[in-house]
GUMAR-771120 format. One line per field, with one value per residue (C-alpha): x, y, z. Coordinates in steps of 0.001 Angstrom, whole numbers, plus 500000, padded with zeros to 6 digits. Example, Ala and Ser with C-alpha at 12.3 -4.5 7.8 and 13.67 -1.06 7.14 Angstrom:
BEGIN
x: 512300_513670
y: 495500_498940
z: 507800_507140
This chain:
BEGIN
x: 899248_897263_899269_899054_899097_895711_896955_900270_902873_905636_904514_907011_907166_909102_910364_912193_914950_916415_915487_917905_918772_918045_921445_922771_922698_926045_927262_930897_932744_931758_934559_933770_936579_937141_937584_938822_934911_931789_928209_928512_927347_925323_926291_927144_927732_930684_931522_934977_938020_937514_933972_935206_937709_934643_932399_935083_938195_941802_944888_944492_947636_948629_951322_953279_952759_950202_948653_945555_943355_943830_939935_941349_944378_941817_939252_942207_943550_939548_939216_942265_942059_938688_936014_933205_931056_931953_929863_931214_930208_932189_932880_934302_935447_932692_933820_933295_930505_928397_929337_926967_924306_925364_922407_922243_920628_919300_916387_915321_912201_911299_912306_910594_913358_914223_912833_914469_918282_920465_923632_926832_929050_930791_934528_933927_932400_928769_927209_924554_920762_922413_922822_925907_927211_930684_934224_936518_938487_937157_933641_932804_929366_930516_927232_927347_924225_923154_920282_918840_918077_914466_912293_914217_917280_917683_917822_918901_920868_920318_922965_921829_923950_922984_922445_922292_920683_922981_921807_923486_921963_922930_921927_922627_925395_925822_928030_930490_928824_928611_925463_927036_929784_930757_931477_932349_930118_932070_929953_930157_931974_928408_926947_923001_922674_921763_919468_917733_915315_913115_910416_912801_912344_914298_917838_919187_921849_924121_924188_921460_917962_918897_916871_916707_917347_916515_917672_914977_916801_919463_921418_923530_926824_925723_929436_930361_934004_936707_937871_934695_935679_936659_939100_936072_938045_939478_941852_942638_940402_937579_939048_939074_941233_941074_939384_940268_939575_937698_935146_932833_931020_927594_927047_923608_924097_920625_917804_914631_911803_909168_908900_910184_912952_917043_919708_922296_926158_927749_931738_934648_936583_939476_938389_938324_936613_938101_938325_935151_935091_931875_930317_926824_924105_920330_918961_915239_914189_911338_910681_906985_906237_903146_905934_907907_910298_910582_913855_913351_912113_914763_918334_916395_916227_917052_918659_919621_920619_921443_918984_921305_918146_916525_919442_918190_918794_915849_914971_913489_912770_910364_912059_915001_918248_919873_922831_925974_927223_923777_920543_917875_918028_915183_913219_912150_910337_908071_906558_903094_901653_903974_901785_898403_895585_897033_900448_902230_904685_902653_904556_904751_906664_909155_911803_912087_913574_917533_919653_922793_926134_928455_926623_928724_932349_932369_929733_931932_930695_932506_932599_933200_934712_936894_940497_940619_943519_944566_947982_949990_951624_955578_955119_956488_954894_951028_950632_953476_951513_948136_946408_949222_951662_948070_946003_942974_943324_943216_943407_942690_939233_938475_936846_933663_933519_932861_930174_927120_927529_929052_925259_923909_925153_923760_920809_921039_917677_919161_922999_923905_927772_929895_933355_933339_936569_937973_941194_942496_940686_942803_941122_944159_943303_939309_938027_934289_933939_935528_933123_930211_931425_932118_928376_926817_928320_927706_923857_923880_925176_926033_929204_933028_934414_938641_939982_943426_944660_947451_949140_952289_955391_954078_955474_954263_953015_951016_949692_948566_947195_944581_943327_942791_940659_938167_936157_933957_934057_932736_935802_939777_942945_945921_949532_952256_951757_952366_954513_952525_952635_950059_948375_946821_950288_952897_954313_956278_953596_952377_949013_947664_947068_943173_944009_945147_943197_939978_941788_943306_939152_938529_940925_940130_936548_937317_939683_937911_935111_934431_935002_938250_940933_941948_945483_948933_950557_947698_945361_946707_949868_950159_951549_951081_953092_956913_957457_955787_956928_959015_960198_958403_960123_958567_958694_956799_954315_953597_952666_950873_948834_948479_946786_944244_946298_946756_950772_951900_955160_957446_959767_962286_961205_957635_956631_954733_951700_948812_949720_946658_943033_941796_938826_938835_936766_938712_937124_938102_935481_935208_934194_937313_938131_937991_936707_933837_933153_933209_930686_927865_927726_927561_924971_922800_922982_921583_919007_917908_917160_914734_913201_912184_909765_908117_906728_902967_902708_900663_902337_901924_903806_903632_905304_907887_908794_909469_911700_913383_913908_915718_918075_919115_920063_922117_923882_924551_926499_928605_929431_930847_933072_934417_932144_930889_931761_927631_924600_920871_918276_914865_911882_908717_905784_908353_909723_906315_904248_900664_901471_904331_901802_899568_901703_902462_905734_907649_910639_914212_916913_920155_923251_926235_929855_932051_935378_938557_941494_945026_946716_948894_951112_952984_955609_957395_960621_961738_965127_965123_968201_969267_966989_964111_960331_958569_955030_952115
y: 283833_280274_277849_274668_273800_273068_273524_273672_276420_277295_277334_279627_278952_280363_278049_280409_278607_281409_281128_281892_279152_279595_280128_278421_280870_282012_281465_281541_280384_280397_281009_280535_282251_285360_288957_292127_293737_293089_291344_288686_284839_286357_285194_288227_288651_290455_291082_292434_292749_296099_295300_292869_295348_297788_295316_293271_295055_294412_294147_294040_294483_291986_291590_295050_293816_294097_290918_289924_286847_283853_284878_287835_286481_284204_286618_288697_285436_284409_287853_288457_285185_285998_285171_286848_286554_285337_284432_285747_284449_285890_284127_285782_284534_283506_286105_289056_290775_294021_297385_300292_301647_305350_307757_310895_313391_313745_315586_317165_315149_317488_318152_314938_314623_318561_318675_316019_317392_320087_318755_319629_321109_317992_318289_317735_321074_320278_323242_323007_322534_321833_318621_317969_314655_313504_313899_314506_311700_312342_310952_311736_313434_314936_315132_315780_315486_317973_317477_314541_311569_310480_307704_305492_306778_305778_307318_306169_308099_307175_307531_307487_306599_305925_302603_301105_302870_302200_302895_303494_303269_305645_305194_306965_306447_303416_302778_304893_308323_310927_313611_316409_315097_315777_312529_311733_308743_307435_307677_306019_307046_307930_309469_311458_312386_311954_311915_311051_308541_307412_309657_311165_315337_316181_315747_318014_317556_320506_323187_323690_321160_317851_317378_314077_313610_310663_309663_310630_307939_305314_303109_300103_299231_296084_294875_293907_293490_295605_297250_299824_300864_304535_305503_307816_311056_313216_314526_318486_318955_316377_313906_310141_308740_305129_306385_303929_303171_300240_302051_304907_307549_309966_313130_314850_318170_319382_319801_321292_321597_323584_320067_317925_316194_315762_314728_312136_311354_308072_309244_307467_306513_308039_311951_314998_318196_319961_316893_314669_311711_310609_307116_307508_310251_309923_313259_314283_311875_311913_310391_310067_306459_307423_308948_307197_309338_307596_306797_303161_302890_305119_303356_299854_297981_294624_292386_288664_286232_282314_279807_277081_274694_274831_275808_279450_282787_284871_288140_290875_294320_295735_297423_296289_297420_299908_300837_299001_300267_301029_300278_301645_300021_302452_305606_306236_309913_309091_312219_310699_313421_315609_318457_319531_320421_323765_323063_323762_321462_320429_321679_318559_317004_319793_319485_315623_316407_315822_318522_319427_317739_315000_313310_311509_311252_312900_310257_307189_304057_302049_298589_296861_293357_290311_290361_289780_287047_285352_284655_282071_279392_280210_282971_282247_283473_284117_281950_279242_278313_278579_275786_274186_275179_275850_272845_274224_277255_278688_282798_283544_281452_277765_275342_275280_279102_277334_275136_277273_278761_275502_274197_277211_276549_273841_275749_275284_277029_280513_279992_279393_278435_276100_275846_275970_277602_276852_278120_278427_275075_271523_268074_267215_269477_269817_267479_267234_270641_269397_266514_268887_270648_267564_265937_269173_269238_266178_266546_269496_268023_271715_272344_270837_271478_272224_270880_271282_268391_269452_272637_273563_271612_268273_265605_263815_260591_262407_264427_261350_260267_262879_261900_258429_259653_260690_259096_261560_262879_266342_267598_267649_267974_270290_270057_271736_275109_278044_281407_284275_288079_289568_292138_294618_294260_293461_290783_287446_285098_281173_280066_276909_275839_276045_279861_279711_277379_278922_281540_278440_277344_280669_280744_277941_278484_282135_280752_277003_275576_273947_270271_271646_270034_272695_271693_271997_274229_276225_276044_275408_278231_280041_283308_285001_281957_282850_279143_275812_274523_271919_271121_267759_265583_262491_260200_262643_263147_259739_259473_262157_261491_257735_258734_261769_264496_266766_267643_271553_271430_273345_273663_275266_277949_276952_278625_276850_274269_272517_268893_266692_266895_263717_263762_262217_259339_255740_253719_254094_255620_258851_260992_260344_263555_267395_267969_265195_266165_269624_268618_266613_269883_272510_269831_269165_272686_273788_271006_271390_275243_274246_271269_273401_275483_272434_271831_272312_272087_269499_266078_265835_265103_268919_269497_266506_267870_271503_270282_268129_271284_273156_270673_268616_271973_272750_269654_269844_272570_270704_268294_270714_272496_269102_268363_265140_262006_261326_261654_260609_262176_259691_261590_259711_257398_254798_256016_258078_254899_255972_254672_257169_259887_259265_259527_263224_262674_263733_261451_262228_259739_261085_259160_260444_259909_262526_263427_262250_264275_263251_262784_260271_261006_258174_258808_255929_256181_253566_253555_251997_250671_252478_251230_249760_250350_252769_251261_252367
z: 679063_679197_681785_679403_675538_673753_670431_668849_670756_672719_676233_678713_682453_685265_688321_690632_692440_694076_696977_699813_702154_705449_707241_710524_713572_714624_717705_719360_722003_725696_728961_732691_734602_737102_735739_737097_737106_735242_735951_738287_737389_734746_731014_728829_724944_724028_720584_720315_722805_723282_724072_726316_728017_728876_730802_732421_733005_731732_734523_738457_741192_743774_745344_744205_740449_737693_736406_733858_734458_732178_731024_729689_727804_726189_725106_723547_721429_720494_719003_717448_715495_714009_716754_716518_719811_722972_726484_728987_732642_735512_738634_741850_745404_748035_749930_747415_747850_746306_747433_749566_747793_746526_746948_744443_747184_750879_751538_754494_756362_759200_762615_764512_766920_767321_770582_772027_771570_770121_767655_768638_765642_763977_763725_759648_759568_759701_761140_763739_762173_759038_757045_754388_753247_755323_752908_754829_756200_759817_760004_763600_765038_768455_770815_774529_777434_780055_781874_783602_782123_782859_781620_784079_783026_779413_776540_773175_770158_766893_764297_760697_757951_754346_754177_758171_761062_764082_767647_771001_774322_777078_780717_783564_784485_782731_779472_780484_780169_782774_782539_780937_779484_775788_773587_769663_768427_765194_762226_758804_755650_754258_757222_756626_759953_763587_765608_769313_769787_772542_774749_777101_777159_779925_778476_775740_773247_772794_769932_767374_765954_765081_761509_759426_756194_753350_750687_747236_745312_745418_743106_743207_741090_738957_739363_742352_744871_745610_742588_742984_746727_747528_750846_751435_751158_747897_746044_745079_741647_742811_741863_744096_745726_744818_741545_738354_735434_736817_738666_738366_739744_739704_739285_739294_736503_736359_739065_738001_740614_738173_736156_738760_736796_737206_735133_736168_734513_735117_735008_734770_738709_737591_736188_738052_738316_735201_733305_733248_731749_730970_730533_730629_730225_731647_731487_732189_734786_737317_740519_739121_738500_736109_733654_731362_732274_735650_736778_737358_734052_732095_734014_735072_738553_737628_739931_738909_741319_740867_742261_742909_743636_740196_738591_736645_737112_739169_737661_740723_739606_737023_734856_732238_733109_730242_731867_731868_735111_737765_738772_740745_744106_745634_745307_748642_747915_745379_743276_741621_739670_740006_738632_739509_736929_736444_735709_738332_740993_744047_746876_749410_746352_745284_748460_747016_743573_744059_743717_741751_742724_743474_746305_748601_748602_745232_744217_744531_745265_747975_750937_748227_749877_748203_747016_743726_744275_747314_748880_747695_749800_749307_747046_743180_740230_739738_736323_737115_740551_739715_740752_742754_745807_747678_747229_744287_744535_741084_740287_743391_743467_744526_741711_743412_742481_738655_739786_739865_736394_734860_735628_734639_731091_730722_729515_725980_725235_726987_726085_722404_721883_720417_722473_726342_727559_731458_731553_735294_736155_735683_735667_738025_740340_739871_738635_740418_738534_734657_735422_735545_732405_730467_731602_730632_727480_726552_727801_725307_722562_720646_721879_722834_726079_725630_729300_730600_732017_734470_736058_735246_735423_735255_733395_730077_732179_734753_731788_730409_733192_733516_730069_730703_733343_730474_727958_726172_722082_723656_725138_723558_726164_724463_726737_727256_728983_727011_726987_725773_725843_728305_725712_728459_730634_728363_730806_729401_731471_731158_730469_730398_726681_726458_726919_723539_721905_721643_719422_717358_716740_715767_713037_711949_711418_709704_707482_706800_707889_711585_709958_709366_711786_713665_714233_711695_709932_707852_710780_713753_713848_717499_716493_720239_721796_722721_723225_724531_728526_727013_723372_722269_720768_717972_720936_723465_720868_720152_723566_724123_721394_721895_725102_723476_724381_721569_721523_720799_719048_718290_714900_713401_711508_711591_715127_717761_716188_717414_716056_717278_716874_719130_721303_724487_723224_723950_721450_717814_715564_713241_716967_718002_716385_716633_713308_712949_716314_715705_711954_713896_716076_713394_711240_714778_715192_711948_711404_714881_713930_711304_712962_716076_712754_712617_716390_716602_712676_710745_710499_706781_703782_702973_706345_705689_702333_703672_705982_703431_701229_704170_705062_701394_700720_703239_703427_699470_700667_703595_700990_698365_701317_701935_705270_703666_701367_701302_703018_702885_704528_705423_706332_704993_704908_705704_709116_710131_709771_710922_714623_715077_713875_715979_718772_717677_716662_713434_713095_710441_709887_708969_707492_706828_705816_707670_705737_707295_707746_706585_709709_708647_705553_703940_701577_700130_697988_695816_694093_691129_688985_685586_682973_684993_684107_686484_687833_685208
């Protein structure tokens, strides 16, 4: 049909205005804290508690009693309140530290050594010329001289464990041996054998050929500390001895030399023998690095480690890592080609495949070291003296165990969230590292830092006192402490309020909007909490809130209630509150989305009015959900003059009229007499 009229007629034309606005990228809340297990200073999505529970543990013991870190109170309460994603970044001691390297198989390397000693049985049952990994809980080699020592009379035994190669000198008669005397050189939980070393021939060990053994392929836990160490002995049934829920260990099921491939299970700390529990299933892999069946390749070898200087995390290894538990620290018996042209395994590479079984000590992992809390000063309870009684000490850690990954956050272009969650740290007690949180923040401009202001027990003017302290619209202060349930130990325990509070945001934003005040009745309702630290009264809450500390009170029949929603910001303005605070992020957010399409595109009107159609739109929208009284938008001739074009840039001017919340209510009775006129 003709597009215009010529003659008389009804002309029909389409204008399709469906199209879909583009929507803002979600993104939740973010908490820096210590965990039972899970990846180490590395930032990690979770998407449900559960999820949560998997990759970083629920309850730990200390102290003959069961306890869960403040982290973990606070992912339960985000989740449970609606939250959809969280960042997780665990932080540990400075003392905890990775554990061994497990290796899935030893394989024989040849008899180097054999003719300069015999091996002595072991007293673990390792028979002479034979090899067998060490589980009982005797790890001793027993190995005795005869003979005289020659090559000026020193000789030198070499004991070879899995990871460390550990060497003892013996002279004659020095270091306490005599020739022919019988001795028992301790070994290592993970002992792979034994050996002599040197060019002496004219001393003999006792008992049969000493032969050496490597390992094809070893992996390391990605978690790190104590939880994942083993006593280095078992139980009746294969099962471990330490063995939890919180660690794990490998099995190899399937060995097949003809293709040159093995299968490996990743299985729960805590199973045994007749009842597996398995977490993970890699089946089919090669030590062939032209395969993609490769081991490196199928479980990953990535390693990531904070640079401190530069302030990112560096990536070693080649391959991505797809398990949630290992990686591939080694393979030291490479297999390239495993076949020749007609098929069949090449012999030199056969005797490196590992065989079926547990490995060592039932394939645990273990030297795990860190406590997962410290000792407290005077004893007392765990979540009452957090943070006080021993200086800043908090969980267990020390605040500059925040510091790294508080910088590290401060990535906006890696880390996407909009609430930064602390709990365990206290501006009383660190404040160099609430400083860095608050200046990052603030330098990213997406997100509002919730910072408690004071350990427990303190008083409403030293409380106070910590917000003065402050002067930013990025972060909020929330007092008193709180009494919640532990969900993963069913304990009656205190947390600090910003424990809670990221659940309180997350409701909010389900139920409302972010612009919403996240505070009163409809919004701000703490079902988990037993009961604040103290009962506020009017007068405490005046001054609290007077000061920028946002009061949780407590009323009859109501339940305990967020009643502020101030910003630390001194001045007066409309960021001197949660919700505008918590609108210029979500709008920045958003418009910042579609503004980073533009970069590198054509500084034209065409480009100006694309943008324009994006983000009218979208804050059309703001303003019907009650974001916005007005707003104007300015992107044209008259702020991209042809000077600022020329200097490549692409300039917007927003204004906008954020809607105020009703903090204040006013309600004014007037008697009247009989007969009087009411006001028209």
């Amino acid at each position: 049909m003709a597009e215009t009229l010529v003659s008389p007629g009804v002309l029909a034309r389409e204008n399709d205005q469906s199209f879909i606005t583009q929507q803002p990228v979600q993104v939740g809340a973010a908490i820096v804290g210590p965990t039972v297990k899970g990846p180490v200073e590395q930032p990690t999505l979770v998407t449900s508690y559960s999820d949560y529970q998997n990759r970083f543990g629920t309850t730990f013991e200390s102290g003959s009693n069961v306890y869960s870190y403040f982290t973990s109170i606070a992912a339960f309460n985000y989740f449970n309140n609606g939250g959809n994603t969280m960042l997780v970044t665990r932080v540990v001691s400075g003392s905890a530290g990775t554990q061994w390297t497990f290796a899935t198989a030893s394989v024989y390397t040849g008899d180097s050594y054999s003719t300069h000693g015999t091996l002595v049985t072991t007293v673990d049952g390792l028979a002479p010329g034979s090899f067998q990994n060490v589980t009982g809980s005797v790890a001793t080699y027993t190995v005795g001289l005869t003979g005289s020592l020659g090559n000026g009379g020193v000789a030198t035994i070499t004991l070879n464990t899995e990871t460390t190669i550990d060497t003892i000198t013996v002279t004659n008669p020095g270091n306490g041996w005599s020739i022919g005397e019988i001795i028992t050189i301790p070994s290592a939980s993970l002992g792979y054998g034994i050996g002599i070393a040197g060019t002496d021939t004219t001393f003999t060990l006792q008992a049969g050929n000493i032969d050496f053994y490597q390992s094809a392929v070893t992996f390391d836990a990605i978690d790190k500390g104590a939880v994942w160490n083993n006593s280095g002995s078992m139980l009746a049934g294969g099962a471990l001895t330490s063995g939890s829920i919180d660690n794990v260990r490998l099995q190899v099921t399937t060995s097949n030399t003809a293709s040159g491939t093995f299968s490996l299970v990743v299985r729960r700390g805590d199973d045994n023998a007749t009842n597996p529990v398995v977490l993970e299933s890699w089946t089919n892999m090669s030590l062939d690095p032209t395969q993609p069946n490769f081991v490196s390749r199928v479980i990953g070898d990535t390693t990531f480690n904070y640079n401190s200087g530069e302030n990112y995390l560096e990536v070693s290894g080649s391959y991505p890592n797809a398990s949630r538990y290992i990686k591939v620290k080694t393979v030291n018996l490479l297999t390239p080609n495993y076949l020749d042209n007609a098929g069949n395994a090449k012999s030199q590479y056969t005797g490196s495949i590992p065989g079926v079984g547990s490995g060592s000590i039932g394939g645990a992992f273990c030297a795990g070291t860190g406590s997962n809390i410290s000792s407290y000063v005077g004893g007392g309870n765990y979540y009452d003296l957090a943070g006080t009684g021993v200086g800043a000490v908090t969980q267990g850690l020390v605040g500059s165990d925040y510091t790294n990954m508080l910088n590290l956050l401060s990535n906006q272009d890696d880390y996407a969230f909009n609430v930064l969650l602390t709990p365990g740290l206290f501006n009383s007690a660190h404040a160099s590292q609430t400083t860095t949180a608050i200046n990052n923040t603030q330098g990213r401009g997406d997100s509002i830092y919730v910072l408690d202001p004071i350990t427990y027990a303190a008083s409403i003017s030293a409380t106070t006192t910590q917000a003065a302290s402050r002067n930013t619209s990025y972060a909020a202060m929330y007092w008193p402490w709180l009494q919640t349930i532990d969900p993963d130990s069913g304990q009656n325990v205190w947390v600090p309020a910003s424990t809670m509070i990221g659940g309180v945001y997350a409701y909010n934003d389900s139920v409302s909007e972010p612009w919403f005040a996240p505070a009163g009745i409809n919004r701000g309702g703490l079902g988990n909490v037993i009961r604040p630290e103290r009962k506020l009264t009017q007068s405490n809450r005046d001054s609290l809130y007077e000061n920028n500390v946002n009061p949780i009170a407590s009323f009859p029949g109501t339940g305990t209630v967020v009643y502020g929603q101030k910003t630390l910001q001194r001045q007066a303005s409309a960021l001197d509150r949660v919700n505008v605070r918590r609108l210029l992020i979500s709008l920045k957010g958003y418009i910042g989305q579609v503004a980073q399409n533009l970069v590198f595109e054509q500084n034209t009107a065409a480009t100006r009015n694309n943008f324009l159609s994006a983000v009218n739109p979208y804050l059309e929208s703001v303003q019907q959900r009650q974001g916005l009284y007005a707003f104007k938008v300015v992107m044209d001739d008259s702020n991209n003059t042809p000077d600022v074009i020329d200097r490549n840039q692409l300039v917007g001017a927003f204004y906008l009229q954020p809607t105020r919340t009703a903090e204040f209510i006013i309600l004014d009775f007037n008697v009247l007499p009989t007969g009087a006129t009411f006001p028209g």
